[in-house]
C-alpha positions as CSV (number, residue, x, y, z in Angstrom):
1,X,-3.4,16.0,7.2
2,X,-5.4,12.8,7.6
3,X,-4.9,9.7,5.3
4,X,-7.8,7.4,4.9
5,X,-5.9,4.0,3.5
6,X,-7.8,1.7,0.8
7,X,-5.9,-1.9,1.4
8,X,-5.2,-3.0,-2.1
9,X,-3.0,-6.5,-3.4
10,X,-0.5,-4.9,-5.3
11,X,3.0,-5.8,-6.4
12,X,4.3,-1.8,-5.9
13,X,5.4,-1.0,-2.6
14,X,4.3,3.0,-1.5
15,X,6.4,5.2,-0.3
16,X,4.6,8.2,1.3
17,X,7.0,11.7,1.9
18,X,5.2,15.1,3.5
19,X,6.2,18.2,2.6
20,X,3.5,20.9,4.1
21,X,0.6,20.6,2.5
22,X,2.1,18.4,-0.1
23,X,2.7,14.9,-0.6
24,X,5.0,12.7,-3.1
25,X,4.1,9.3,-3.4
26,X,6.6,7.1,-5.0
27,X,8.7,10.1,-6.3
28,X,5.8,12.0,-7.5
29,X,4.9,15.5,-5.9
30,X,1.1,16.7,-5.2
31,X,0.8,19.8,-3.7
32,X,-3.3,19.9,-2.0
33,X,-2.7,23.5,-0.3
34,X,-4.9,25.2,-2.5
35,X,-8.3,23.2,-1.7
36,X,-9.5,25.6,0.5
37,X,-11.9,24.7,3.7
38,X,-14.9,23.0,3.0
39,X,-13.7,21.9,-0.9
40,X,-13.2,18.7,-2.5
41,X,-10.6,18.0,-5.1
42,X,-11.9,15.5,-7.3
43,X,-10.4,12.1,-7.6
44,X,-10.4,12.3,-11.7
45,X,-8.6,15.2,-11.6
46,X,-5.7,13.9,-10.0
47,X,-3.0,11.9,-12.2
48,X,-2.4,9.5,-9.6
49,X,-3.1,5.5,-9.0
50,X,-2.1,6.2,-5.6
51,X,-5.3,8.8,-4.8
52,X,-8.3,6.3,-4.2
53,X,-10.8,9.4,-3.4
54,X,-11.6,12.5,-3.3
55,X,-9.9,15.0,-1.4
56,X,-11.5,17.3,1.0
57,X,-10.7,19.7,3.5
58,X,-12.6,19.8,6.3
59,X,-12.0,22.0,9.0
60,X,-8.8,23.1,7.9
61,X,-7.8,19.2,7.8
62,X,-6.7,17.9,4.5
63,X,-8.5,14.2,4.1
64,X,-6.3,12.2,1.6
65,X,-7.9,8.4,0.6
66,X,-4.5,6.7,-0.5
67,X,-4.3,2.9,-1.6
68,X,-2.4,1.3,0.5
69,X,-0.8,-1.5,-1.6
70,X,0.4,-5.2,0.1
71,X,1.3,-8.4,-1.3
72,X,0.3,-11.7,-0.3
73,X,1.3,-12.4,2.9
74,X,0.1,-9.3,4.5
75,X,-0.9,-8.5,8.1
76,X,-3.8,-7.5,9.6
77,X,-2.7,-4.3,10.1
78,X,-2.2,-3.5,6.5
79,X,-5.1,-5.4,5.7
80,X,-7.5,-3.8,8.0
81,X,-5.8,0.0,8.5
82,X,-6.6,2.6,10.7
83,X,-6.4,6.5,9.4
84,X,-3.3,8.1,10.2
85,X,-2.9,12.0,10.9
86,X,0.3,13.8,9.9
87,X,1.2,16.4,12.0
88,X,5.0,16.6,10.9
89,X,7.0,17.1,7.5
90,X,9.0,13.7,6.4
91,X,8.7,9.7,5.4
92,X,5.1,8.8,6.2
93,X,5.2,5.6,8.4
94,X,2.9,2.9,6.3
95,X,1.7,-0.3,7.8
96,X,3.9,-3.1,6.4
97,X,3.6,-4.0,2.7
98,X,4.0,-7.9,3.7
99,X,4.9,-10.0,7.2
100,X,8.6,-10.8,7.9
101,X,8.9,-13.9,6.7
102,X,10.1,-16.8,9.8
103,X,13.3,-17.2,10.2
């Protein structure tokens, strides 16, 4: 599974889980394992403000366009993120939602 992040000012926090072929975002469960190769699952019919896109499988890889929400103060990381590809079940590591502040 592949993740294609959409860097959004937001002032929710995401918290990505992967189960399989499923995800849960924020407590929510979405189960994608029945877009078979070569489909897309249309954004609209997904009820989720987390989905930014269209998913699509494409050679047996699930692409999944999340937003990726951050508040003001957040890095460049975050702001600027690179796709990340799941290969195993459990908390989905997201870039930071806002830089340590100094101490």
């Amino acid at each position: 599974m592949k993740l294609i992040l959409s860097p959004m000012r937001c002032g929710t926090p995401l918290a990505v889980f992967r189960s399989g072929e499923s995800l849960t975002l924020n407590g929510e469960a979405f189960d994608f394992s029945q877009v078979p190769d070569g489909a897309t699952l249309p954004r609209a019919a997904i009820a989720s403000d987390w989905i930014a896109g269209d998913i699509e499988r494409i050679g047996g890889l699930l692409h999944v366009p999340l937003i990726l929400p951050h508040g003001a103060r957040a890095p460049r990381a975050t702001l600027f993120p690179a796709p990340i590809t799941l290969t195993d079940d459990g908390p989905v590591a997201l870039p930071p939602f806002e830089e340590e502040a100094d101490a």
